[in-house]
N, C-alpha and C positions, 0 to 999 in steps of 0.2 A: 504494500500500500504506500504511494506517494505520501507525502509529509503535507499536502493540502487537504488531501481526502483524509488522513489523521487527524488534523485538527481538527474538519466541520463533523467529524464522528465522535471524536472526544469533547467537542463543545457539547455534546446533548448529552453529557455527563457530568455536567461541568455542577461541583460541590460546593453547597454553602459555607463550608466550610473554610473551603480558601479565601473566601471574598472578605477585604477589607474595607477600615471604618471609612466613613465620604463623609462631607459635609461640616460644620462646623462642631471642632473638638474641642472646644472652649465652652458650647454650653450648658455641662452640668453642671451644677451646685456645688460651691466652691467651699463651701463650709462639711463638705461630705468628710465624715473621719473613716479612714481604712484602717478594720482592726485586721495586726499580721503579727504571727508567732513564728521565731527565729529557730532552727533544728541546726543546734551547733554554736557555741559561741565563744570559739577560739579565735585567736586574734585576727584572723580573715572576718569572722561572724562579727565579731567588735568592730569592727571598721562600718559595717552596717548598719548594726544597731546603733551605734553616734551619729550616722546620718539621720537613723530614722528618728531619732531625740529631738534633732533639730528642728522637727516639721510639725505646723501645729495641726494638721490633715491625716496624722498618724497614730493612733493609740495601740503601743507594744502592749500585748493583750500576754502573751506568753513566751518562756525561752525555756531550750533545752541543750543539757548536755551532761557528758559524764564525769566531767572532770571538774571538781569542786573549787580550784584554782580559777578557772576560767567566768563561773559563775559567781564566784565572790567578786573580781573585778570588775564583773559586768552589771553586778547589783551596785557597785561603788557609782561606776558609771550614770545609771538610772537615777540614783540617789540625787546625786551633783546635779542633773537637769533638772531637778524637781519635778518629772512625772510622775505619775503613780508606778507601784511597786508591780510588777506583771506576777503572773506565776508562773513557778520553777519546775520545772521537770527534771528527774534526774536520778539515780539509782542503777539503772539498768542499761542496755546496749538498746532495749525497746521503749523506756520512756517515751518517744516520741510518739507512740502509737497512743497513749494515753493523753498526751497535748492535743492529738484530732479529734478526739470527742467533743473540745470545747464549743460549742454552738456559736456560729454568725463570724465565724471567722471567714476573712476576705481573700487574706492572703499569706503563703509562708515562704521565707527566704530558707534555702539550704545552704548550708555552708560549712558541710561535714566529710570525710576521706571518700571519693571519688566513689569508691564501690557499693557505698549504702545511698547514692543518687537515686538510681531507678526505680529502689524500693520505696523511698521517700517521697518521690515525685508522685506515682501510682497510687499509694497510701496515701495521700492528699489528695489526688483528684479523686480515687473512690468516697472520702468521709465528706467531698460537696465543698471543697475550697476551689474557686475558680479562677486564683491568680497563683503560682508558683515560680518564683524565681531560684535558678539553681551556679551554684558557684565553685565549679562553671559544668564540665564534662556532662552529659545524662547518662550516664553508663560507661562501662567497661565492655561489653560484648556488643556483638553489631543487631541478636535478637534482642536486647537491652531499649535501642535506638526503636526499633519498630514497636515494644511494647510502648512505651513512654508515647510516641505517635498516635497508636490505637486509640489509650488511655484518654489522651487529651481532645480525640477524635469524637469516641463514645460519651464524653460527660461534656463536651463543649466546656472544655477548660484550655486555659492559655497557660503557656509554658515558655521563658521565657528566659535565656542563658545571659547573666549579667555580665558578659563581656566588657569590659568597661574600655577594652582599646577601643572601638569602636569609637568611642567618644572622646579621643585623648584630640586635643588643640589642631598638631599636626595636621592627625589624618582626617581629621572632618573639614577642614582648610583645601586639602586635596579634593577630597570629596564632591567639594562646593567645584573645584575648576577643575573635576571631572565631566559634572554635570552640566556644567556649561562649555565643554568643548575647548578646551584652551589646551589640554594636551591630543585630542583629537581621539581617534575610536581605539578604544584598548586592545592590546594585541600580547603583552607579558607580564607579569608579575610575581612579586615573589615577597617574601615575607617569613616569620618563625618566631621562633621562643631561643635565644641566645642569649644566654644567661648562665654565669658558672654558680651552680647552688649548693657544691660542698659543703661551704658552713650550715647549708640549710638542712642539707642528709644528712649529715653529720654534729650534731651535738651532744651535748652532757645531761641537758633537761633543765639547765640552771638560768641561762639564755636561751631567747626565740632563737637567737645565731649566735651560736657562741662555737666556737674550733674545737673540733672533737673527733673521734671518732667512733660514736654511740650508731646502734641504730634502733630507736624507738624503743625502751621497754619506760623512759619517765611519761609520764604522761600527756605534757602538753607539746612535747616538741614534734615536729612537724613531720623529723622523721622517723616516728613511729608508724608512720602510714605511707608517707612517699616514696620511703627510700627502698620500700620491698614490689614497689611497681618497677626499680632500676633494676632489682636481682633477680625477678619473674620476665619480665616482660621487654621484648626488643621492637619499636616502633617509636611512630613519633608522638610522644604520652602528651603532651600537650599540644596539640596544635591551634585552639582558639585563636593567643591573641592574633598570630600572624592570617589566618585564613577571614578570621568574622572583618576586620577591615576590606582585605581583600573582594570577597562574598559581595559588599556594598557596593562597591567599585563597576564589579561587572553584573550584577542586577542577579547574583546565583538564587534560585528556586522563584524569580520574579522575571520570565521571560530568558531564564539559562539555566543551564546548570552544570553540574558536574558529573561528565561521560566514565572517567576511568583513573585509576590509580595504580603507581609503580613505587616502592619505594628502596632504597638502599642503606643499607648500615655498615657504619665502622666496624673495624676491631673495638673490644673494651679495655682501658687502658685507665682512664682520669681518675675514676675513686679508688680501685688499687693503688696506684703510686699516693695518693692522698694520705690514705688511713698507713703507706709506708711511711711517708716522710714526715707526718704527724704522732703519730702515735709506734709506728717500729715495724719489723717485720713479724716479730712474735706476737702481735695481738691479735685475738680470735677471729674479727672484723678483715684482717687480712686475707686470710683462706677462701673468703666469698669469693664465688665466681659471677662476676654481675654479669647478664645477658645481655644490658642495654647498650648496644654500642655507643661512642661519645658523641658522634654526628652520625644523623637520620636525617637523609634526604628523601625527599617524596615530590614525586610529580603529577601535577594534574591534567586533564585534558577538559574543556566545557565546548559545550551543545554549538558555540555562539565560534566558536576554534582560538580561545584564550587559553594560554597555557600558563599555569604557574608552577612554582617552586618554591615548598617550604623547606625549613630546616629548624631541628631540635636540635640544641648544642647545649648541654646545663652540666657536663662532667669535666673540661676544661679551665686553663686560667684563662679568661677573656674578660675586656668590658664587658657589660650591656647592651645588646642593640638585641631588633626585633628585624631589622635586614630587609628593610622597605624598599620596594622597587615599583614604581607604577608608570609602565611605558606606553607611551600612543605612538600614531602616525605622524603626530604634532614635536615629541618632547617626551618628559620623564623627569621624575621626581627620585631620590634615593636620599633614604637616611642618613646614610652612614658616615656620608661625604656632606651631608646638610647642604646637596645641593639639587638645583634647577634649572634644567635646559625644555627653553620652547623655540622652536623652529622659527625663523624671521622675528622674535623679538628678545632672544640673545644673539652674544655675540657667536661667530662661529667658530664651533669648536672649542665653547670655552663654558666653565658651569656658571650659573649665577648664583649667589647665595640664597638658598633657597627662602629665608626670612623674608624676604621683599616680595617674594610671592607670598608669602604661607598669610602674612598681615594685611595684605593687599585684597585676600580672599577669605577671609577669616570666618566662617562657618557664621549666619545668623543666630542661632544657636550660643555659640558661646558672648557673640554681643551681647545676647539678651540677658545670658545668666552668669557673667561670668564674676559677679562681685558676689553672686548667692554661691560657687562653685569654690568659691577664697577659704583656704584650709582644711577643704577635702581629699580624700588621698588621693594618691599616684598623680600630684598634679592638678586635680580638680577633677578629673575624669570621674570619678569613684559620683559626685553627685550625680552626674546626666542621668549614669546607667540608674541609680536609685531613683531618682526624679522620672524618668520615663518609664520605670515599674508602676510607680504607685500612681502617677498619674491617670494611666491604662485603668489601674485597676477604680481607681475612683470615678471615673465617666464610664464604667465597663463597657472599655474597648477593645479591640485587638491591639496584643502586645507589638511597637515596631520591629521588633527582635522576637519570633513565632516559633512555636515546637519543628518547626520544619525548617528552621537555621538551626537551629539548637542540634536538633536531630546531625544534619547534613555534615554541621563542623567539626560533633564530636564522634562523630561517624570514620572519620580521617584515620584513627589509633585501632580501631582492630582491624580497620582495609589495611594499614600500616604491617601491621604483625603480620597478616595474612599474606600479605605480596612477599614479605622480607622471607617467611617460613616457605615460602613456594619457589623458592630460589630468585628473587628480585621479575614477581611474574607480574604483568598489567590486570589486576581485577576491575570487575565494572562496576561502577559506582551506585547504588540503590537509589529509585528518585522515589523518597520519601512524601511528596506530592501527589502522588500516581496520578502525574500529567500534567496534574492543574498549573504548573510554574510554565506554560504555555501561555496563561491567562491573566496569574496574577501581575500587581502592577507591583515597582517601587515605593515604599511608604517610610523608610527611615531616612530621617534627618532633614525632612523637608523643612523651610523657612517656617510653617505657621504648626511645624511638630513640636511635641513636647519641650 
């Protein structure tokens, strides 16, 4: 069947589901309070909950977690704002299924180890909550992804990956002079998670980051949970922040999407020599044999013939960067270098500092909010994504950021493991839409959005 005769067949298929909000999003009731109960509230979860203190539109109805550390700070927390005291869930690995009883709850942010997502997420839309934000992955397995889909399919609940690069200064600047043609029709991109997080797999439990060579038996540290996805698992374990930018860029599951995936892995080298030259050759920690190679590259193909390139690099001595590349027929944008080339209005052959464009385009969005954005983390970024949750859920709309980005981007890490274990083989990428991204339009980041 032709791709014309597909679509007027698939049009008389076409689910309400996919269809998003129109018209003016400003008009409900501005005084609406959203109650939302937090599952997890370790210091990612704490970064939420001080946002959500902040907002007189929010009443923290309840929070849970199992580590009594985390919850006395976060009751300190509540205290200092002078909101009311929430209730506390806690005791158990299942607590949380005891916080979804609460009646008239709106919405719940996750923000607990990657594998207890899916269940969480499900387990809330079954109890009748119909906002979910999850931070960040929905799953570990690729049937993970398509339950979570189902879920949110069957109970008409939004789901909702608080990617907050999405919304960092830079890339919604790009955005803005994507959308208007200044670098012209997208043709490559590339993007990742580069970042050496040693001190982060690796601590005592005495410090969030403190230099060690522990893996997870204290409580709150981080790697008690992260760092056994490095010694299980070879793929690219995080790919969000680099793809959910990207994703925006070329319209994925909004008139594109993503055809197919290859990915490649290093040798593993980085936290061996660490837990050596830290802590010795004799220490227990040493003998692990980690699976996760130190660079995982992965390649994409889209419907639209945009190819990208990520890369997970978090086992190495490196700066920071996230390895932006955003090229047209026009010009190109790249992080790394903080610079900007556009065809006939640089010079040639030469970059321009990319600041003179990024200010010159600067996302309406952060015009609008960006003195309300002042002291929020990673930059300010951290409010949008929370701001564009609750907002959704107070005019109950459809989230800008849907169970089918969600789905799509954290989709990446078992196709990841699956190409890598099949000898670097191309698998095909599952359209989580079933079709609809034929139909749907663009809705993140518009001028008169959240």
């Amino acid at each position: 069947m032709d791709r014309k005769k597909f679509i007027q067949k698939a049009g008389i298929a076409a689910a309400s589901l996919a269809a998003l909000p129109s018209g003016n999003l400003f008009a409900s009731n501005k005084d609406t309070k959203v109650r939302v109960a937090i599952m997890g509230v370790g210091l990612r979860g704490q970064d939420h909950l001080d946002l959500l203190l902040r907002r007189a539109d929010v009443d923290v109805v309840a929070i849970c977690d199992i580590d009594d550390r985390m919850l006395t700070s976060s009751k300190e927390a509540i205290t200092k704002s002078g909101k009311k005291m929430p209730l506390i869930f806690k005791g158990d690995i299942y607590a949380w299924k005891k916080m979804l009883e609460i009646k008239g709850l709106d919405a719940v942010i996750i923000a607990t180890p990657w594998e207890w997502h899916k269940e969480m997420i499900i387990g809330s839309i079954e109890s009748g909550v119909k906002y979910v934000g999850s931070e960040v992955m929905i799953g570990t397995t690729l049937q993970d992804h398509w339950d979570v889909v189902k879920a949110a399919e069957k109970y008409n609940a939004h789901v909702m990956m608080l990617e907050n690069v999405c919304y960092r200064r830079d890339v919604m600047a790009v955005l803005n002079m994507v959308r208007q043609g200044i670098l012209g029709e997208m043709i490559h991109l590339q993007g990742g998670y580069q970042h050496d997080l040693r001190e982060v797999k690796f601590n005592d439990g005495i410090k969030p980051y403190g230099g060690g060579c522990e893996i997870g038996d204290k409580a709150w540290t981080e790697a008690r949970w992260r760092t056994h996805h490095s010694i299980y698992r070879n793929g690219d374990l995080y790919p969000t922040h680099g793809i959910g930018p990207i994703a925006q860029y070329i319209n994925i599951n909004r008139g594109n999407r993503f055809l197919n995936l290859c990915s490649f892995s290093s040798k593993s080298r980085g936290l061996h020599e660490h837990i050596v030259k830290t802590c010795g050759e004799k220490h227990p920690n040493a003998a692990i044999n980690f699976k996760l190679g130190d660079v995982v590259t992965t390649s994409l193909n889209c419907a639209n013939g945009e190819t990208i390139l990520l890369q997970h690099d978090t086992s190495l001595p490196r700066p920071y960067s996230l390895g932006f590349r955003v090229q047209g027929t026009n010009g190109l944008w790249m992080d790394v270098n903080r610079g900007m080339y556009v065809e006939g209005k640089s010079k040639p052959h030469q970059w321009d500092a990319a600041k003179e464009w990024l200010d010159k385009y600067d996302h309406p969005l952060w015009k609008k909010y960006s003195n309300d954005a002042e002291g929020a983390g990673h930059g300010g970024m951290d409010f949008f994504v929370i701001h564009s949750f609750i907002e959704s859920a107070k005019r109950k709309t459809a989230t800008a950021l849907d169970v089918y980005d969600a789905a799509a981007w954290s989709a990446i890490t078992p196709l990841s493991e699956q190409s890598i274990e099949l000898g670097n083989e191309t698998v095909p990428f599952p359209d989580f839409t079933g079709g609809q991204w034929m139909y749907r339009k663009p809705v993140f980041a518009f001028n008169d959005d959240y």
